[in-house]
ChimeraX commands (.cxc) that place a marker at each C-alpha (Angstrom):
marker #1 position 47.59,12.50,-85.04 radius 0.5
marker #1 position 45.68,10.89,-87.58 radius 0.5
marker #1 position 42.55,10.19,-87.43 radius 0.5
marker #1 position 41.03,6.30,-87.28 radius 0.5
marker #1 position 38.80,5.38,-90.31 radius 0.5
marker #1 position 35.17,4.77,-90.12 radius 0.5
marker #1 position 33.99,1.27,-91.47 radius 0.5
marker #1 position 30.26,0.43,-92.19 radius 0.5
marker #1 position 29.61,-3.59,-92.16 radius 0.5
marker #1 position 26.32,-4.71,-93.27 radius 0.5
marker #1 position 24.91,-8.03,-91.89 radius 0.5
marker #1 position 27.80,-7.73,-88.82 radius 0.5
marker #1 position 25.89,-9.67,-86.70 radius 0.5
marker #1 position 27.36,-13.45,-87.73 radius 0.5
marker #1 position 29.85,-14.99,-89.51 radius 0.5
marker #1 position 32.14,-13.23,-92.09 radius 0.5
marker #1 position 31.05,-9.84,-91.15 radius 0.5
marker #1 position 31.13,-10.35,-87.45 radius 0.5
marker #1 position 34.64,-12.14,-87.30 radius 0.5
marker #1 position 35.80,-8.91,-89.76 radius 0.5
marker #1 position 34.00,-6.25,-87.37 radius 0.5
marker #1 position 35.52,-7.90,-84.36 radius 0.5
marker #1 position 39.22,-7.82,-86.12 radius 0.5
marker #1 position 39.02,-4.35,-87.49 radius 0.5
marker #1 position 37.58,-2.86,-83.90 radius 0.5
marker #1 position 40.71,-5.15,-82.44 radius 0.5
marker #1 position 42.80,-3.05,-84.64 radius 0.5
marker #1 position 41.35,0.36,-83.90 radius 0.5
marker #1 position 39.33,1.60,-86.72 radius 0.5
marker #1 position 35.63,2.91,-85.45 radius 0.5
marker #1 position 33.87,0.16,-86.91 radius 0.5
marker #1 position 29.89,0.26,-87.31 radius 0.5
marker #1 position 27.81,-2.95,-88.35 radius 0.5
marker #1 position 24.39,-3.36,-88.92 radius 0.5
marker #1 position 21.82,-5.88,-88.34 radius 0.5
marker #1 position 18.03,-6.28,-89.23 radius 0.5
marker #1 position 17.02,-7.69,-86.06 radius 0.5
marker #1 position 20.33,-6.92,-83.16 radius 0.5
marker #1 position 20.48,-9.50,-80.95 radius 0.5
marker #1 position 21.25,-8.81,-77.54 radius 0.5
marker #1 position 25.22,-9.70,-77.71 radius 0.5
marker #1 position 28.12,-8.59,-76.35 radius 0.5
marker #1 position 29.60,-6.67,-79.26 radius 0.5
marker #1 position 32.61,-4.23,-78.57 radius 0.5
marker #1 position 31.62,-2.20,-81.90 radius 0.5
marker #1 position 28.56,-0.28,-82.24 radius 0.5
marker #1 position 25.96,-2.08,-84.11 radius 0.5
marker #1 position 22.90,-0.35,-85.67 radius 0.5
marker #1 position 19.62,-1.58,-86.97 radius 0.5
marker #1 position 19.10,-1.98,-91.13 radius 0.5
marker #1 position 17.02,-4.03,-93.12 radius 0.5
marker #1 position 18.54,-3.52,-96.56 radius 0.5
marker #1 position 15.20,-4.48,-97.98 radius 0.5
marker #1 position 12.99,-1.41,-96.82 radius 0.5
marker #1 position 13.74,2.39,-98.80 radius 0.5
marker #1 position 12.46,3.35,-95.26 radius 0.5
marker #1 position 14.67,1.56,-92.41 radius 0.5
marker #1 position 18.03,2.89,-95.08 radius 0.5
marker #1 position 16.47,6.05,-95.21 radius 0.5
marker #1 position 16.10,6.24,-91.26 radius 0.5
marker #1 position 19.48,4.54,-90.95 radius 0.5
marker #1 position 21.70,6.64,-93.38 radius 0.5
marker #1 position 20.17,9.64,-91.41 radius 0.5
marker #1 position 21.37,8.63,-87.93 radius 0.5
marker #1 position 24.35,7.63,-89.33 radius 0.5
marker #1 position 25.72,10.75,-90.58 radius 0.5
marker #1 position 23.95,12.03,-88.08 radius 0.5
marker #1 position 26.59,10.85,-85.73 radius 0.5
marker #1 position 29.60,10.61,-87.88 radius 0.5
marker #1 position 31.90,13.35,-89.60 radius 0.5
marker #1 position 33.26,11.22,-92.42 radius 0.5
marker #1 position 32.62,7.33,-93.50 radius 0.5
marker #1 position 35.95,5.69,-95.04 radius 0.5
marker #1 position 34.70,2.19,-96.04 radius 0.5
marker #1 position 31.42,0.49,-97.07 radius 0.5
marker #1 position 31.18,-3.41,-96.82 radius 0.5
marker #1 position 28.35,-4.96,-98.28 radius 0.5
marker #1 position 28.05,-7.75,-96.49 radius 0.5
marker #1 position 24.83,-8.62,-95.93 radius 0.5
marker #1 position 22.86,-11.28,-97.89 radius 0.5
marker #1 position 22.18,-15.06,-97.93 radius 0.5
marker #1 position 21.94,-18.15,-100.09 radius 0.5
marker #1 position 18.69,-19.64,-102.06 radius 0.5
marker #1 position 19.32,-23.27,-102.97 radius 0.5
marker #1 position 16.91,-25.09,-104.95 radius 0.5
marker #1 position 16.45,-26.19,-108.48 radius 0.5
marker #1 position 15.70,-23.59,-111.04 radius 0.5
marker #1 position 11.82,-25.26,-112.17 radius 0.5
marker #1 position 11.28,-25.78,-108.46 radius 0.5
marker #1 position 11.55,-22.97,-107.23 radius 0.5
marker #1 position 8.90,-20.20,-107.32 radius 0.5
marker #1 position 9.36,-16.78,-108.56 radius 0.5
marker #1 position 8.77,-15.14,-105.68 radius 0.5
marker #1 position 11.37,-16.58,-104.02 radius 0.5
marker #1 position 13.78,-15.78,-106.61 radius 0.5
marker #1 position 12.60,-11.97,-106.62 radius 0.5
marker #1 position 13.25,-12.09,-102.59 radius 0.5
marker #1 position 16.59,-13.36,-103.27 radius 0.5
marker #1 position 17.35,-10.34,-105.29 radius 0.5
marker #1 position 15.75,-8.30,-103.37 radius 0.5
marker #1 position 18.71,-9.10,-100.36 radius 0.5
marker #1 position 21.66,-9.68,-102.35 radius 0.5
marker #1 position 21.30,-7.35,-105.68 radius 0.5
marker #1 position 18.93,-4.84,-104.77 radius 0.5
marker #1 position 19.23,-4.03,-101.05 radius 0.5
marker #1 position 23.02,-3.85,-101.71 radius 0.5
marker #1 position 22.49,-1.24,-104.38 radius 0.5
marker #1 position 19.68,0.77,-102.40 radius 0.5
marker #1 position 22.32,0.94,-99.80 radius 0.5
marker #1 position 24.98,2.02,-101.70 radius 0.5
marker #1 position 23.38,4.47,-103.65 radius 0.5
marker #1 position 22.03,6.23,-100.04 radius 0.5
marker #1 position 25.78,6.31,-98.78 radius 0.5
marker #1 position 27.11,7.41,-102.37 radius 0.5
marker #1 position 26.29,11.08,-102.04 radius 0.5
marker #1 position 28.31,11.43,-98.82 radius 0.5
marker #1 position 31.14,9.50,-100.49 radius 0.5
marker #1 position 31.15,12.23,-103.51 radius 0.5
marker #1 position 31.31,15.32,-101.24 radius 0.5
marker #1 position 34.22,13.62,-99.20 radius 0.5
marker #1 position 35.68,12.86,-102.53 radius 0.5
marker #1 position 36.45,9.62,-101.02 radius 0.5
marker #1 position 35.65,6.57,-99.87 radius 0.5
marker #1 position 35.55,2.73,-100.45 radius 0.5
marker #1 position 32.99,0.07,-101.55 radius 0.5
marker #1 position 33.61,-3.32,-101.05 radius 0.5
marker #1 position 31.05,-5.52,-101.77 radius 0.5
marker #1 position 31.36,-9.88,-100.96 radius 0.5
marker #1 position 30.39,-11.37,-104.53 radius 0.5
marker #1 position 30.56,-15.32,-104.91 radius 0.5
marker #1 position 32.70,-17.48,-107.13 radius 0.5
marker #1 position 28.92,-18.10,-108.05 radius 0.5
marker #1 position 29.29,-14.43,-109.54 radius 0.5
marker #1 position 32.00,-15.77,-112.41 radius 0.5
marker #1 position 30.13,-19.73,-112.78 radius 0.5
marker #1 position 26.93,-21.40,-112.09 radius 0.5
marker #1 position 26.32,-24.30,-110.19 radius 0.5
marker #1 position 23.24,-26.70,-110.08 radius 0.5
marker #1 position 20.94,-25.77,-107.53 radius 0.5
marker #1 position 21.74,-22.87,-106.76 radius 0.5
marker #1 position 20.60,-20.66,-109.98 radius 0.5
marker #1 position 18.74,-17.86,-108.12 radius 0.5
marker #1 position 21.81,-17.54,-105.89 radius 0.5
marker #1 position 24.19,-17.63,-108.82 radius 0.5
marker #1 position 21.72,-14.66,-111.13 radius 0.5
marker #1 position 21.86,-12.15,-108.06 radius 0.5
marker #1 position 25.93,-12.51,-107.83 radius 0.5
marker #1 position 26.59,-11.89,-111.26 radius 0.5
marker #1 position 24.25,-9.12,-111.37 radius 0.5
marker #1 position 26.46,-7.73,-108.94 radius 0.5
marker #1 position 29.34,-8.48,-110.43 radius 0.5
marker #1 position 27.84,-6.87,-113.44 radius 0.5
marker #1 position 26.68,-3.65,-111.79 radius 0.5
marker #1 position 30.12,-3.06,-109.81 radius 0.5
marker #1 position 31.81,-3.29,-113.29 radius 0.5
marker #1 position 30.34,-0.61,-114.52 radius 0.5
marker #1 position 29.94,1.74,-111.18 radius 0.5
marker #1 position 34.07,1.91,-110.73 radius 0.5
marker #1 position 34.24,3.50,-114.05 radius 0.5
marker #1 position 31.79,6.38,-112.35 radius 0.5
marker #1 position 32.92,6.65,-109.23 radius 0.5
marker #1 position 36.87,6.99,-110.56 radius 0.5
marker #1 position 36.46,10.35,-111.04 radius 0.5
marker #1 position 35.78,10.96,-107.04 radius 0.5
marker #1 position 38.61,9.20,-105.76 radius 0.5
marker #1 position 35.97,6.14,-104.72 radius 0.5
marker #1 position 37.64,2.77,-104.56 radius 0.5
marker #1 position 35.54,-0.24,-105.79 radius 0.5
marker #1 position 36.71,-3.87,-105.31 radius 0.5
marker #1 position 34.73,-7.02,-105.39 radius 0.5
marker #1 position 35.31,-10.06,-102.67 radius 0.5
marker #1 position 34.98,-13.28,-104.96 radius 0.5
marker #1 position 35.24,-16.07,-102.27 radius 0.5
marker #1 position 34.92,-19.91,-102.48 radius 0.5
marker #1 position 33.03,-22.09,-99.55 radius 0.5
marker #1 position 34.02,-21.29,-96.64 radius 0.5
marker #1 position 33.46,-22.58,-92.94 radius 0.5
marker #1 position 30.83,-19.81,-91.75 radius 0.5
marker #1 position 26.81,-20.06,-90.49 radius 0.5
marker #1 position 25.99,-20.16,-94.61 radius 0.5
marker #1 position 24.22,-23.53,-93.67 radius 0.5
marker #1 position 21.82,-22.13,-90.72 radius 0.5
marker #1 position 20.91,-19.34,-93.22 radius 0.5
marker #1 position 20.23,-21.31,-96.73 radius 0.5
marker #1 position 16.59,-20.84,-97.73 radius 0.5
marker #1 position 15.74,-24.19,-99.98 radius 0.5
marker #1 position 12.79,-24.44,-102.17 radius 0.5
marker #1 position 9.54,-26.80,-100.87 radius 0.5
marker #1 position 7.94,-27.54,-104.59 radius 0.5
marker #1 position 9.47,-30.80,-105.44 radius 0.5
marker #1 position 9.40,-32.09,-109.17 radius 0.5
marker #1 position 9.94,-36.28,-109.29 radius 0.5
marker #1 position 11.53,-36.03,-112.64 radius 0.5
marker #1 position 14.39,-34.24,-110.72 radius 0.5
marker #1 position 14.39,-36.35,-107.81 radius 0.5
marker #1 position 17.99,-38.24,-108.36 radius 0.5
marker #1 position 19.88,-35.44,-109.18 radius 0.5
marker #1 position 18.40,-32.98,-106.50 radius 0.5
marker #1 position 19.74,-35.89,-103.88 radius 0.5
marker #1 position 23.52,-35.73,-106.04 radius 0.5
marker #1 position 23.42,-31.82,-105.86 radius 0.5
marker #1 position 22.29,-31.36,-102.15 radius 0.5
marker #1 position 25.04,-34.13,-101.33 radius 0.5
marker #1 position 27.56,-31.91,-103.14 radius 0.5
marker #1 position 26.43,-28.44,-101.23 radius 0.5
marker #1 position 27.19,-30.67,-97.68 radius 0.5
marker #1 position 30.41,-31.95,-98.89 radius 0.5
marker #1 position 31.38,-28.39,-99.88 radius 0.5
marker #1 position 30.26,-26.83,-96.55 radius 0.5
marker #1 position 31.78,-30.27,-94.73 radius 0.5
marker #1 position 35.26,-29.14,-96.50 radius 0.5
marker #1 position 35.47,-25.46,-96.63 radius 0.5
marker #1 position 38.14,-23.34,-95.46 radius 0.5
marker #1 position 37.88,-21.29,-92.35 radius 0.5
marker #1 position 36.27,-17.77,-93.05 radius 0.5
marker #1 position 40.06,-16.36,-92.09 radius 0.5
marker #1 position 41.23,-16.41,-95.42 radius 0.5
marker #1 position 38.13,-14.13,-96.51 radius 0.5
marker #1 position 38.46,-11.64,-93.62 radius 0.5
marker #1 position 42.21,-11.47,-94.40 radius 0.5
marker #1 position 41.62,-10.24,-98.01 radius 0.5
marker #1 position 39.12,-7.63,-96.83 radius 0.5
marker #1 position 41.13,-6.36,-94.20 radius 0.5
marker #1 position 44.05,-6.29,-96.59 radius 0.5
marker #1 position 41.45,-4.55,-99.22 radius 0.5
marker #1 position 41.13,-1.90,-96.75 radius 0.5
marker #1 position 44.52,-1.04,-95.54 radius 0.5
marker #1 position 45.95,-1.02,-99.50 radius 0.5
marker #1 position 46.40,2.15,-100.76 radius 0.5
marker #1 position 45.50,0.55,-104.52 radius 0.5
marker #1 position 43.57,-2.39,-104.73 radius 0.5
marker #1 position 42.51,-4.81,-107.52 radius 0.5
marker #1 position 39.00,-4.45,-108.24 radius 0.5
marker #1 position 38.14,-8.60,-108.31 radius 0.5
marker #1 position 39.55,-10.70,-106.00 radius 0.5
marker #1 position 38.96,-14.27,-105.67 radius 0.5
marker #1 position 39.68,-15.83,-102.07 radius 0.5
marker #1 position 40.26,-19.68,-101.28 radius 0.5
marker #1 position 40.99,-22.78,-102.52 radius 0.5
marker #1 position 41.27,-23.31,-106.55 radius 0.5
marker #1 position 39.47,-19.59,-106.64 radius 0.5
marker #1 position 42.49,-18.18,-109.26 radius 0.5
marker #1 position 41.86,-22.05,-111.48 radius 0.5
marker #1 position 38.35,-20.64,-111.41 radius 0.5
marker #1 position 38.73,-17.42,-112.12 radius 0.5
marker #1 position 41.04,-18.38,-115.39 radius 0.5
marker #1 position 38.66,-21.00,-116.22 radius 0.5
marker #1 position 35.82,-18.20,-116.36 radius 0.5
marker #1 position 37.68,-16.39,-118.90 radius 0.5
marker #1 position 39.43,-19.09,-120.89 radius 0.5
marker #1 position 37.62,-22.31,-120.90 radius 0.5
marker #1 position 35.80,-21.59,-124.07 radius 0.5
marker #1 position 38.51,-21.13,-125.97 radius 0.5
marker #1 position 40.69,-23.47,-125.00 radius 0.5
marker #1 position 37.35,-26.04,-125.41 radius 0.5
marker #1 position 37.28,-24.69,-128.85 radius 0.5
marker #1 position 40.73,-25.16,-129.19 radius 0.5
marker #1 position 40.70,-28.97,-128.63 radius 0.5
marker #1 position 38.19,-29.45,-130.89 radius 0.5
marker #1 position 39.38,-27.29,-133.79 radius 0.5
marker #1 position 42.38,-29.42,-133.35 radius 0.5
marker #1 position 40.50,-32.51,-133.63 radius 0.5
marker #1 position 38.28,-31.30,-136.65 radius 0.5
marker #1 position 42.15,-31.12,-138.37 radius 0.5
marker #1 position 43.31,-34.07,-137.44 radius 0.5
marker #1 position 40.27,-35.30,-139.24 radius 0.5
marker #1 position 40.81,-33.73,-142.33 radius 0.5
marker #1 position 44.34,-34.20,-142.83 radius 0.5
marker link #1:1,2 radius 0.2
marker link #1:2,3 radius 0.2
marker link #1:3,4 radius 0.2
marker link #1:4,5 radius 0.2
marker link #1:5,6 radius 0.2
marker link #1:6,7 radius 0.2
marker link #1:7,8 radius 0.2
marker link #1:8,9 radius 0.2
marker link #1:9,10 radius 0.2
marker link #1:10,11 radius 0.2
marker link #1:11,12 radius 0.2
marker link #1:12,13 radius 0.2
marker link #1:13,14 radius 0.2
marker link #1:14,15 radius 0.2
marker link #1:15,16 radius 0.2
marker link #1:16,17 radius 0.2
marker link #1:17,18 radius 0.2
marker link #1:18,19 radius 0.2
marker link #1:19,20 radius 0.2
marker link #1:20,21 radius 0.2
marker link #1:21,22 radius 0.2
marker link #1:22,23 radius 0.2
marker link #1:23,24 radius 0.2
marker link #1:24,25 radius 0.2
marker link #1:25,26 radius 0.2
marker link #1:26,27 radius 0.2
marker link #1:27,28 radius 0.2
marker link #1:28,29 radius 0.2
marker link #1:29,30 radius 0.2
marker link #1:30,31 radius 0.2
marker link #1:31,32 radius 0.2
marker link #1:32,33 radius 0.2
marker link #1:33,34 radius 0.2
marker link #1:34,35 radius 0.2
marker link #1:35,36 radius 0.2
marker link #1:36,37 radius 0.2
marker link #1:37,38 radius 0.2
marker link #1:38,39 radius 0.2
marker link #1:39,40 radius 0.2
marker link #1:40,41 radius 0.2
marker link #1:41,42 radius 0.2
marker link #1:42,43 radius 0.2
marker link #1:43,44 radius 0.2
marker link #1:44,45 radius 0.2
marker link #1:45,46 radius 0.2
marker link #1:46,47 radius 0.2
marker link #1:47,48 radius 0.2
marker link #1:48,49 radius 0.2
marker link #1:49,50 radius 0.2
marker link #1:50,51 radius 0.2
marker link #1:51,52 radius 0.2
marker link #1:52,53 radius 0.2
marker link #1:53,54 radius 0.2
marker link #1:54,55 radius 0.2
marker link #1:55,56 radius 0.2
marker link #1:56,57 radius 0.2
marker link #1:57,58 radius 0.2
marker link #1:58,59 radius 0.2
marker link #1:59,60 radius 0.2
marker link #1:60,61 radius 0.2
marker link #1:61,62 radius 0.2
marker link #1:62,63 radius 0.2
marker link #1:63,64 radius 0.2
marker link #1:64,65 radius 0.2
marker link #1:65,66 radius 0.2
marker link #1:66,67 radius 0.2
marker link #1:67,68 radius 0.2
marker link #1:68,69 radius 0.2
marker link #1:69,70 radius 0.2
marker link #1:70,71 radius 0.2
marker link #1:71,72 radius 0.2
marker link #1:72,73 radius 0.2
marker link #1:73,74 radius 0.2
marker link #1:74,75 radius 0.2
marker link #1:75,76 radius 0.2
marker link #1:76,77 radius 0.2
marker link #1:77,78 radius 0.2
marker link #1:78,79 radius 0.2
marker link #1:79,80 radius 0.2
marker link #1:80,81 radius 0.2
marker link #1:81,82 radius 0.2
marker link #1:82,83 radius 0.2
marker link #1:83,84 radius 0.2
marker link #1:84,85 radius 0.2
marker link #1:85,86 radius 0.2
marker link #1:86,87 radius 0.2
marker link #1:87,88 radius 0.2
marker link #1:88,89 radius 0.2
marker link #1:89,90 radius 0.2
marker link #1:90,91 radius 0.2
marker link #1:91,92 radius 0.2
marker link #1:92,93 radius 0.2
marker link #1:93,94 radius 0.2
marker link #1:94,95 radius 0.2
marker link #1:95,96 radius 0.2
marker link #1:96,97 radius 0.2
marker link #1:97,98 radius 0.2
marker link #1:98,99 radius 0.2
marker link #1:99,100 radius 0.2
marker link #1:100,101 radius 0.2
marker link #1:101,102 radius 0.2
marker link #1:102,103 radius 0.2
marker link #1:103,104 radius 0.2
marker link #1:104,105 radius 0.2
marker link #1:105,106 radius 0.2
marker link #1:106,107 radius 0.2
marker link #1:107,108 radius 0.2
marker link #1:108,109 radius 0.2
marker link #1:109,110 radius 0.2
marker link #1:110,111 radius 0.2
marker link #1:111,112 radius 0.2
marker link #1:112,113 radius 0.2
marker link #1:113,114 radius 0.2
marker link #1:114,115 radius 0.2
marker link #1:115,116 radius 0.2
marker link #1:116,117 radius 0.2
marker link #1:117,118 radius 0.2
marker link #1:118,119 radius 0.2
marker link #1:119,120 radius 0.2
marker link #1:120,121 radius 0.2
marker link #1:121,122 radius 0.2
marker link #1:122,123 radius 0.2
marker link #1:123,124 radius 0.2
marker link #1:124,125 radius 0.2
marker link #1:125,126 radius 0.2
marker link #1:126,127 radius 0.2
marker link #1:127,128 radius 0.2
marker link #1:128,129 radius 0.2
marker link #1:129,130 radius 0.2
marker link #1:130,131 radius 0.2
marker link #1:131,132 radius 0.2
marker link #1:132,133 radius 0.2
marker link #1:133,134 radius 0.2
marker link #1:134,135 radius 0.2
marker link #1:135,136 radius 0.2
marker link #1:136,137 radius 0.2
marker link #1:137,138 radius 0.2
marker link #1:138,139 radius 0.2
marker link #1:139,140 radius 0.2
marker link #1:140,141 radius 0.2
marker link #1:141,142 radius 0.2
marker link #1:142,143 radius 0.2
marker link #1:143,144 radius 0.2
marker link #1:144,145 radius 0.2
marker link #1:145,146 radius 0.2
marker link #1:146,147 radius 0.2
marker link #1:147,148 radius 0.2
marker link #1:148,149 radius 0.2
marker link #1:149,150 radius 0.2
marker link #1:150,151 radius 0.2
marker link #1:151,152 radius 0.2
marker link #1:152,153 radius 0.2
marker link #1:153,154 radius 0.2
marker link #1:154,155 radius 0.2
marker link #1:155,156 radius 0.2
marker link #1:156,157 radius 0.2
marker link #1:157,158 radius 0.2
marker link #1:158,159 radius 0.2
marker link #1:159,160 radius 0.2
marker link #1:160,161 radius 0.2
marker link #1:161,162 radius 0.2
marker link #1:162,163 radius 0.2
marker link #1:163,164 radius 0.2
marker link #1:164,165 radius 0.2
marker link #1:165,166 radius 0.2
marker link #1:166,167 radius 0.2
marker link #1:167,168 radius 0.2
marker link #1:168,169 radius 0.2
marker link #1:169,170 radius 0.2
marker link #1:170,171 radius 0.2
marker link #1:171,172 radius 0.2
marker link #1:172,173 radius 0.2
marker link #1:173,174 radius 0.2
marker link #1:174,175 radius 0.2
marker link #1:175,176 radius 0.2
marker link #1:176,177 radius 0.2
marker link #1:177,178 radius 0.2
marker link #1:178,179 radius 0.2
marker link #1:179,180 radius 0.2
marker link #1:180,181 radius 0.2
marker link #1:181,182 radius 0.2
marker link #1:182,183 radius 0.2
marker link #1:183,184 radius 0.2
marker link #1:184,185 radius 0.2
marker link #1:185,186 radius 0.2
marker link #1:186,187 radius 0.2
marker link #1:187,188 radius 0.2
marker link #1:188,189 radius 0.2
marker link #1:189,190 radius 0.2
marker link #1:190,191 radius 0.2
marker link #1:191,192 radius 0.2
marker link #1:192,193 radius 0.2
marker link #1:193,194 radius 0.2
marker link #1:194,195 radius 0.2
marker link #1:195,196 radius 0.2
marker link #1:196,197 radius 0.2
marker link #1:197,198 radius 0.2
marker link #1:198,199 radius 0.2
marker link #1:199,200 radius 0.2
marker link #1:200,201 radius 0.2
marker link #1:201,202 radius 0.2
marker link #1:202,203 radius 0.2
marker link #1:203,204 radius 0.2
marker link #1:204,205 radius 0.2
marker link #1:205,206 radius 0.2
marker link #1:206,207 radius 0.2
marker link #1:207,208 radius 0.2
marker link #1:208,209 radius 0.2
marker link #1:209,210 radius 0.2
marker link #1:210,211 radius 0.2
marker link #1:211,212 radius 0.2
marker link #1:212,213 radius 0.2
marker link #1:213,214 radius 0.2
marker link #1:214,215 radius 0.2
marker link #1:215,216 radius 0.2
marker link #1:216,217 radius 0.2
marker link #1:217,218 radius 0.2
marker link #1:218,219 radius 0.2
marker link #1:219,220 radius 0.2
marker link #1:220,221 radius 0.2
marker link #1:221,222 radius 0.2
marker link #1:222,223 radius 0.2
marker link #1:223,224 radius 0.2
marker link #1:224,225 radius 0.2
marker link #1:225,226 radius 0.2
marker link #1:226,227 radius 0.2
marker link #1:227,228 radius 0.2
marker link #1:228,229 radius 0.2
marker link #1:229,230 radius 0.2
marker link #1:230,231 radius 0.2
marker link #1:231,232 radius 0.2
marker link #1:232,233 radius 0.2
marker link #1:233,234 radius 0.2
marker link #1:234,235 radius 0.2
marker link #1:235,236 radius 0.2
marker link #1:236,237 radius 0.2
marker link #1:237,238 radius 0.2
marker link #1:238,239 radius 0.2
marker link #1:239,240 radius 0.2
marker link #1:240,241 radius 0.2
marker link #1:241,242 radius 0.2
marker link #1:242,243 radius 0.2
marker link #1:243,244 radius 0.2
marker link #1:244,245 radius 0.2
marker link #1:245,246 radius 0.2
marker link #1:246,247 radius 0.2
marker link #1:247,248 radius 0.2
marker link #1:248,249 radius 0.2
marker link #1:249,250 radius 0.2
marker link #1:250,251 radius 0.2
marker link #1:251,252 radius 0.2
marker link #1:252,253 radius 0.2
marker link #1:253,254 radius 0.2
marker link #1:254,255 radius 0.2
marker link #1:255,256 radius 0.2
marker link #1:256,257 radius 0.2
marker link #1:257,258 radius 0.2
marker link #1:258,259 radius 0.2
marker link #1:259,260 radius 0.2
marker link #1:260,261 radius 0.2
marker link #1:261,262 radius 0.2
marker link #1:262,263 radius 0.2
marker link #1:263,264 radius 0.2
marker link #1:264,265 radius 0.2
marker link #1:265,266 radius 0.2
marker link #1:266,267 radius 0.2
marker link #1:267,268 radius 0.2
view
C-alpha cells in the first residue's frame, strides 16, 4: 500500500492556504499547516504554531515536526502578506518588516526543512510568488521588491537542489478573491504632492480586489503542482497572467522595435 504524502502549509489558517489544506486533507494526504497565532477553529488537519519571523519559534517548530513525522513530501510557502503604500511614504522599517515575512521568513524556513529534504533525497518546494514578482505596480513597491527577491532566490536554489531529486516551482498568481484586503498593511505618512494619484492607485487596488477571480484557480494549480510527477518551475495563475508573463520578457524589445521602425521611416 502506498504510503500518503506529508504536506507542510505555512500561513494555513485563512484564505489560499486554508481552502488548499482543507482540499488536500479532503483528498487524503496528511496535511500539516501552520499558523502564528491558531485560532480556535474547527480544522480537520493538524495545525501547528510558526511565526516565520523568529530563528527561535522555526527552530522549536522544525524540531517537533520531525519529531513526529518519518518523511515530509511537500513544502508550501504560503505564508506572507501585502504592504501597500507609496514608495517616499512609506518608512523603512516597514519595508524591512515586509521582507522580513515574505523574503526572509520564507527562506529561514526553507533552509531549516532543507537538510531533511537532502537526506530523503526528495522533496518539494513550492513557494506563492506574485505577478508583482515579474512587474511593479504603483503603490505597492515594498510588496513588489520582496516578490522578486523571491523570484530571484528560487531561480537560483533549483539549480542546487537538482542534484537531490528536490522539486522547485514558483506559484505566480494574479488578484484573486481571498482575505488579501483584511490583511493589507498601508502606510500612515502622507506626502500632499502625491495626494491625487495615491486616491487613482488605492481606487485601482479596490477595483482589482472588487474583480478578482475566486482563489480556486490558485489552489487548482498547486494541487496540480503537487500531484505532477514533472512540473514547470514558474507558473502564472489567472486572468491575463500568460499576456503578463510574455510582456515581462518581451515588451522591451518589441518597444524598441516600434521605435527603431519609426527612427527608419524617418530617415528614408
Amino acid at each position: 500500500m502506498k504510503q500518503r504524502q506529508t504536506v507542510l502549509i505555512t500561513g494555513a489558517s485563512s484564505g489560499i492556504g486554508l481552502q488548499l489544506a482543507n482540499q488536500l486533507h479532503d483528498r487524503g494526504y496528511h496535511v500539516i499547516g501552520t499558523t502564528r497565532n491558531p485560532k480556535r477553529i474547527p480544522v480537520p488537519f493538524q495545525m501547528m504554531t510558526l511565526d516565520i519571523t523568529d530563528e527561535d519559534s522555526i527552530e522549536a517548530f522544525t524540531n517537533e515536526l520531525f519529531d513526529a513525522i518519518g518523511q515530509l513530501d511537500v513544502l508550501v510557502n504560503n505564508a506572507g502578506y501585502m504592504l501597500v503604500g507609496l514608495a517616499e511614504e512609506t518608512p523603512l522599517e516597514l519595508g524591512k518588516k515586509q521582507f522580513d515575512t515574505n523574503f526572509w521568513g520564507t527562506i529561514a524556513l526553507t533552509n531549516a526543512i532543507l537538510p531533511h529534504f537532502r537526506r530523503q533525497k526528495s522533496g518539494q518546494i513550492i513557494t506563492m510568488s506574485s505577478m508583482m514578482g515579474l512587474i511593479g505596480l504603483p503603490n505597492k513597491s515594498f510588496y513588489s521588491a520582496s516578490k522578486h527577491a523571491i523570484e530571484g532566490y528560487f531561480k537560483s536554489l533549483r539549480f542546487e537542489l537538482d542534484q537531490f531529486n528536490i522539486k522547485v516551482n514558483l506559484v505566480e498568481p494574479m488578484w484573486s478573491k481571498t482575505n488579501l484586503k483584511h490583511n493589507l498593511v498601508t502606510t500612515v505618512a502622507k506626502i500632499p504632492e502625491y495626494d491625487f494619484y495615491r486616491k487613482q492607485a488605492d481606487a485601482y487596488l479596490k477595483r482589482s480586489l472588487e474583480s478578482a477571480e475566486r482563489p480556486d484557480v490558485v489552489v487548482d494549480a498547486i494541487l496540480k503542482l503537487i500531484r505532477s510527477k514533472s512540473s514547470k518551475f514558474r507558473n502564472p495563475v489567472g486572468k491575463m497572467s500568460r499576456m503578463i508573463f510574455f510582456l515581462q520578457n518581451h515588451a522591451y524589445k518589441m518597444f524598441e522595435g516600434a521605435i527603431q521602425k519609426e527612427v527608419d521611416r524617418f530617415k528614408g
